[in-house]
N, C-alpha and C positions, 0 to 999 in steps of 0.2 A: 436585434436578438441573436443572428446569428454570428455576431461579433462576441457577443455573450459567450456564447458556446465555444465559440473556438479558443478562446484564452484561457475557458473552464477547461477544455479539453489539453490546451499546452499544460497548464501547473500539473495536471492528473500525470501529463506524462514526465515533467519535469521534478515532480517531487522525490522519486526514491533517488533522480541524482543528487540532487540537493540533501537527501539525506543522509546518503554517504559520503557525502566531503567532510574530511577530519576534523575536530574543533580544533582551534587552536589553544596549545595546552598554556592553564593559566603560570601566573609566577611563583616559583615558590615560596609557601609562607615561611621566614625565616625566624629566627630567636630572635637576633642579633644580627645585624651587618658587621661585616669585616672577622667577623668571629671564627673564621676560619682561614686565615691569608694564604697562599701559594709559600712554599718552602723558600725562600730568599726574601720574600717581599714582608718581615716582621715590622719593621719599621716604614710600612705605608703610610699612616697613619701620621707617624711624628715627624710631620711635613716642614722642610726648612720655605723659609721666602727667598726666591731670586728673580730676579729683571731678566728677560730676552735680553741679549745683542741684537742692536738694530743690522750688522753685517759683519761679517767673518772677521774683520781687524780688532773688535770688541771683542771676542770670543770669550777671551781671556775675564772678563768680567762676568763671563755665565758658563763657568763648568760646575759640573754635575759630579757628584761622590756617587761613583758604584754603592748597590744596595742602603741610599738613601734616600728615603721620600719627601718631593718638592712640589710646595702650590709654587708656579709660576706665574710671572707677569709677562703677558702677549703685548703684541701691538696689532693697531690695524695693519691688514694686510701689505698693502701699500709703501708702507715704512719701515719695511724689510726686506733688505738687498741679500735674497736667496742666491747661496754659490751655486747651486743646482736648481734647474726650474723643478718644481715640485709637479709629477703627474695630475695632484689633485688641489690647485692650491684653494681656491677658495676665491670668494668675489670681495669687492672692497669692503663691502661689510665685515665681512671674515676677521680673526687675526692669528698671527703667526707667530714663530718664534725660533731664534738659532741659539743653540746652546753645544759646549764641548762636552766630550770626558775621555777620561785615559783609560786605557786598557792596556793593564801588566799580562795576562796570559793569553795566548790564542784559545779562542771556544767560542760557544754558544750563548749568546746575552739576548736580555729579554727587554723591551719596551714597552714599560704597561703606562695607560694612559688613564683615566676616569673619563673621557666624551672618546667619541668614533673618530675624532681627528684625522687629518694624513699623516704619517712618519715616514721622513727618509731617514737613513744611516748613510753618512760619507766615509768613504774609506779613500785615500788619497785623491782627495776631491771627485770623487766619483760614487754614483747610489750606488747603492747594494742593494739586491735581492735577498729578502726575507727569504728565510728556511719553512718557515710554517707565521700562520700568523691567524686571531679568532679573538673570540671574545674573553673577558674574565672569569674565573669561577663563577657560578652562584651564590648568592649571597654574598656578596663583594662588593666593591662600590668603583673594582677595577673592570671597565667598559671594553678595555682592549687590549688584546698582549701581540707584540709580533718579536719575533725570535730572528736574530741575526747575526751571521757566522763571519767573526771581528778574528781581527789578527792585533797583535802590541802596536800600540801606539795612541796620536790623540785622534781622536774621532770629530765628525760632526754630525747633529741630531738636528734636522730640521721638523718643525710640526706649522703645519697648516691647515687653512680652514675648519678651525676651530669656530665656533659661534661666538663662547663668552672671553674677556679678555685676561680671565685668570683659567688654569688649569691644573689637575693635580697629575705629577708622574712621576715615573722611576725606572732607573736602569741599572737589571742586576744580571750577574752571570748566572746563569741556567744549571742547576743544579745537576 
């Protein structure tokens, strides 16, 4: 009985904390997905198909066109020879994928992805640190943007631990 009481008496005292912890706010109800894209990202959407490079000597068979949207084909983790070890690569299950692109002007580019994947950016074989980096708009069906401060020339885009073996992305310059 007086086990009774004393856990009657915890919730009595435990309840207004409980009641003042914040809801978590729901999602918002949208029209439309994708019906409002980020200013570069118009052609999310009108996704081309390309293969990963299984390792940087392929490269050449998976570059990426600024401000064009691509479902890509990953590989298991494993069977991709990363130039850079990826901070977060993912376990065998995982997959990954190396892909190029060029960049004509020094600025600001964005890599948005549809899953919370890992992104690196190489910049003469070396990562780069992101400028800023979060999630998609609302109502979007882009999961992640990270922004990174690119100089001319070719790049390398490494993604990792990824779950499914296709993903959708794009890399555009930052308005």
């Amino acid at each position: 009985m007086r086990g009774l009481i004393a856990v009657g008496f915890a919730l009595m005292i435990a309840g207004p904390t409980f009641a003042q912890t914040p809801a978590i706010p729901a999602a918002p109800a949208c029209a439309a997905m994708d019906a409002s894209l980020p200013v570069g990202f118009s052609s999310w959407n009108r996704k081309a198909s390309l293969t990963t490079a299984p390792s940087a000597e392929h490269l050449a068979h998976a570059a990426l066109t600024l401000g064009k949207g691509y479902e890509v084909s990953l590989l298991n983790t494993p069977k991709v020879a990363m130039p850079v070890q990826p901070a977060k690569p993912g376990g065998s299950v995982a997959h990954a994928g190396l892909f190029s692109f060029t960049v004509e002007t020094e600025g600001a580019y964005v890599v948005a992805l549809a899953t919370p994947a890992w992104i690196d950016v190489l910049e003469d074989g070396k990562s780069l640190e992101p400028t800023t980096f979060g999630h998609g708009p609302e109502c979007t069906s882009i999961r992640k943007m990270v922004v990174f401060p690119l100089k001319p020339g070719v790049h390398v885009l490494q993604v990792s631990g990824n779950a499914d073996p296709r993903l959708k992305l794009m890399v555009a310059k930052k308005p």
